[in-house]
C-alpha positions, 0 to 999 in steps of 0.5 A: 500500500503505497500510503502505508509506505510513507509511514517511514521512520522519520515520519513516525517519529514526526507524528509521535512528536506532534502528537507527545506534545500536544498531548502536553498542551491538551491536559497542561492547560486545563488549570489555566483558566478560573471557572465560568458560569453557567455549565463550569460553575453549576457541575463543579458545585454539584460535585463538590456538594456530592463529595462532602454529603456523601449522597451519590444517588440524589443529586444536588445543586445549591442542596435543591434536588436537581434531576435535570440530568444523570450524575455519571459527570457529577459522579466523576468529578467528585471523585476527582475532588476526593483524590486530588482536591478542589480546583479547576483542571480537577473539574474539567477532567473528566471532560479532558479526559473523555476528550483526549480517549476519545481522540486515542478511540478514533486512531484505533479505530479507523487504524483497524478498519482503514490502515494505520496512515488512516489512523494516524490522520484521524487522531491528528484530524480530531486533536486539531478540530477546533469545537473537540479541542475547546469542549475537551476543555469546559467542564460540562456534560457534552463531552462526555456524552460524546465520548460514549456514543461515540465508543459506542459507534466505534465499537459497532463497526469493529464488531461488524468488521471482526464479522466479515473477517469470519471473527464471531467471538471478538464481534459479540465482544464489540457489541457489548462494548457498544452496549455498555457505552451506550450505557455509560452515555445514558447515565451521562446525559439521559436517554440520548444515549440510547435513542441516537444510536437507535436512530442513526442504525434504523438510518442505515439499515432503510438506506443501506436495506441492510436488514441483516444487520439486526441479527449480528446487534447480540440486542438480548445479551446487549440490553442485559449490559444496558440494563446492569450499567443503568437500572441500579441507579435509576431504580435507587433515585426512583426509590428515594425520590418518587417524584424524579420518574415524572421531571426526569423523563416527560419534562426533561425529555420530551418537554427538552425536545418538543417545547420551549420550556427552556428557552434555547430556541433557535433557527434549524440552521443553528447547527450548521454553521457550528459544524463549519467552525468546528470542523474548520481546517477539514472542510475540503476533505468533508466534501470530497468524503461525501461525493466518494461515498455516495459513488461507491454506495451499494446495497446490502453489504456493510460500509462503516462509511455509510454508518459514519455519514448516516451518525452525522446526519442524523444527529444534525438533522435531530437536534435541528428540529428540536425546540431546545438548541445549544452548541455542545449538542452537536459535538458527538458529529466530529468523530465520525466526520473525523475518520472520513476525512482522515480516509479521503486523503489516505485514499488518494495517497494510496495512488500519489506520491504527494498531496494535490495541490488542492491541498496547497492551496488549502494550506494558503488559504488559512494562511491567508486567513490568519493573515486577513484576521490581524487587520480586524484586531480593533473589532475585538471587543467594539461593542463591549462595556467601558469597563471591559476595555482592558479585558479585551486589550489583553484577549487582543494579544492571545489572539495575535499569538494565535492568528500567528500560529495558524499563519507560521505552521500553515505556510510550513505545511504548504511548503512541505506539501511536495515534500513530505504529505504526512508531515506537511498534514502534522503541522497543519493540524498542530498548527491549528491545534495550537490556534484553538488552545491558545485562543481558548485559553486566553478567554480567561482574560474575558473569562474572569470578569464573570467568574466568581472567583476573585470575589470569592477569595475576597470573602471567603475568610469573613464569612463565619462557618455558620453563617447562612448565605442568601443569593437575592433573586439572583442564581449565581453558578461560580460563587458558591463553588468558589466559597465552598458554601451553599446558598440559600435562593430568595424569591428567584429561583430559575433552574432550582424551579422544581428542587425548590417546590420539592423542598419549599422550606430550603428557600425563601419566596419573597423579597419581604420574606427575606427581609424578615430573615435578615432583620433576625439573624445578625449572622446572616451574609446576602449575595445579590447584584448591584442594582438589588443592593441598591433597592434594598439600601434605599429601604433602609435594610442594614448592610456593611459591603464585604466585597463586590465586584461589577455584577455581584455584592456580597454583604453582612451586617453592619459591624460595631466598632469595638469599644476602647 
């Protein structure tokens, strides 16, 4: 194979380099960056609230019963607080984590299926895929749910590939992987885990009229994995909380899907301009998969290939005419486009010394890109608020060191291009890798503006252990981590809607309410944002500031002087 041949050992080497080193970055670079709200604050504290109760069947956030969502992630990261402490690389690494695995996983992979130049290409292809390398480093639940479904699809077409190379034993074994990731999914984000593998093989099978397939899925052994993986603790939640069966599955799924009741509408076009910039540099080899693979479809034989469009597809085409949008739920597509952009240039190595001189101009382009982007540097933060200038002063200089990495490793790799593919395709795709971390990265300038963080260190030690902390119609996600405290919800209630009427005496329903509260409890502290502070000055409520920042205030009692 004369793609296979390129692997010499000089480029092995090259790729083992590239890949050692960004793997470095992949992992350094979780701590760099203060936690952010909504989704980075709000599992951090689930976690941590997890991991001192003890509690690892009822979730909670704020101590409200919050069913939203599976604890597998809260589950993970409460673990991590309990080996290794609280902080921010600790709560973002089951995402980093799952995401680094999962970059390993499709290597694997497409290595089994389409050959090791394949395999090498895809991993590289997915580490250098903009929206993977910025979810691999946010704390929230997309990544991992990624992760498993798409162990899930993996581990489907190495079954279906161990069973045309007359393999029985190792393909049930790969059916139970697939089972139990799907599994593992489920306890992640819900039934998603089930329903998206479901929809993507009825795809194929009526596409493909590969109704055979069914026969080699092991579904009775399967669903028994299925079941040992998940019943346990959705029996055990159910048992404790009869009210969770209800929120968990009508609300939290068919409401998600059917209504607005989230308020994460969106345009059905949403989605499309996130696979766009989240697939960036591959666009080209994306369409050239696409035409290869409709000319080569027939009917009735297996092509991981087909399975691999049709995951697309279908997930797009899902979460595109659900009323509930957000940009993580696209984030399980770029695997599988991954390894078809990884094969369409193997394929054409297989029969050309060097890359087309499309892929030169591929390389130029981005350079040309990174070049255009220095001339709208004074467009960062135009619209920004006057006391955000120098935050976007500071975002202004990652952004320069950025557009300078995509420049310099893209015109390297153009230059390569005829000399060496596999190493022009290495910089091109470290190059753009550097150009996501640093760029995501850097948003802790912006980032710590709305982090709680330094108004938490601020506090922290004024705040007696005892003390009650109120948050004043206002549901802050960074704040209560940071303070290593829960807070107890005044009048506005937002996402604790449903743990709050569960639990009605752990809040308090009214502004006047509170007021009475505070008046009777001289220990008390009360997080609120600015403008309510000031409403509440002007009633005349005792106050002393004990930290405030632009969009919080944390206050107490008025203090009295010690006598003399």
């Amino acid at each position: 194979m004369f793609a296979e041949r390129q692997l010499t050992p000089l480029n092995t080497v090259a790729l083992l380099i590239v890949f050692v080193l960004a793997s470095i970055l992949w992992f350094a670079t979780l701590d760099y960056r203060h936690l952010i709200p909504t989704d980075e604050g709000r599992y951090a504290q689930m976690a941590r609230e997890m991991m001192v109760s003890g509690d690892y069947i009822t979730p909670r956030y704020n101590d409200y019963k919050y069913f939203e969502k599976p604890p597998l992630h809260i589950w993970a990261s409460a673990i991590t607080f309990q080996l290794f402490g609280l902080g921010e690389w600790q709560a973002r690494f089951w995402s980093g984590l799952t995401g680094y695995l999962t970059i390993l996983l499709v290597g694997f992979t497409a290595v089994k299926l389409f050959g090791r130049v394949t395999g090498y290409l895809s991993a590289l292809i997915l580490l250098s895929s903009p929206m993977w390398v910025v979810g691999g480093h946010f704390n929230a639940l997309d990544m991992g749910l990624s992760a498993f479904l798409n162990l899930a699809l993996c581990s489907l077409l190495l079954a279906q590939h161990a069973y045309q190379q007359h393999r029985p034993q190792s393909s049930r074994l790969w059916m139970w992987v697939c089972w139990l990731a799907m599994g593992l999914a489920t306890l992640s984000k819900g039934l998603i885990g089930i329903v998206i593998p479901g929809m993507v093989l009825f795809a194929y099978i009526v596409t493909r009229f590969d109704w055979k397939l069914l026969s080699r899925l092991h579904i009775l052994s399967g669903l028994v994995i299925f079941l040992i993986v998940t019943a346990p603790w959705f029996i055990a939640v159910s048992i404790q909380n009869p009210e969770f069966a209800h929120f968990f599955f009508i609300y939290e799924h068919f409401e998600r899907f059917t209504a607005t009741a989230h308020g994460r509408t969106a345009p059905a076009y949403f989605f499309l301009p996130l696979v766009l910039v989240g697939f960036l540099p591959w666009m080209p080899q994306f369409f050239r998969s696409a035409w290869q693979t409709l000319k080569e479809y027939r009917i009735g034989s297996f092509s991981a290939e087909w399975m691999l469009w049709a995951w697309f597809a279908v997930i797009l085409i899902f979460f595109s005419i659900s009323r509930s949008k957000l940009p993580g739920y696209i984030m399980p597509v770029f695997p599988a486009l991954t390894i078809l952009a990884a094969k369409s240039i193997a394929d054409y190595l297989e029969s050309h010394a060097h890359l087309s001189i499309g892929w030169r101009l591929q390389t130029l382009f981005f350079a040309l890109l990174a070049l255009t982007g220095f001339f709208f540097l004074s467009e960062i933060g135009r619209n920004g608020q006057p006391d955000e200038v120098a935050a976007y002063q500071a975002y202004t200089v990652w952004i320069v060191i950025a557009l300078s990495c995509l420049l310099a490793f893209s015109l390297v790799a153009s230059l390569f291009a005829k000399r060496n593919s596999l190493l022009s395709i290495a910089l091109f795709a470290f190059g753009f890798f550097l150009t996501a971390t640093i760029a995501g990265t850097g948003h802790e300038t912006l980032g710590r503006a709305v982090s709680g963080y330094d108004l938490a260190q601020r506090v922290k030690s004024q705040i007696p252990k005892d003390a009650k902390i109120y948050s004043v119609r206002l549901l802050d996600h960074t704040v209560p981590f940071y303070l290593e405290r829960n807070t107890i919800m005044v009048e506005f209630t937002d996402e604790l809607t449903f743990g709050a009427k569960q639990e009605p005496q752990k809040w308090v329903p009214t502004l006047s309410e509170f007021i009475i509260v505070w008046n009777q409890d001289p220990n008390a502290i009360a997080l609120m944002r600015p403008d309510q502070f000031v409403e509440l000055e002007g009633l005349g409520l005792p106050m002393e500031v004990l930290g405030r920042d632009s969009r919080r205030v944390v206050v107490r009692h008025p203090q009295e002087p010690l006598r003399q």
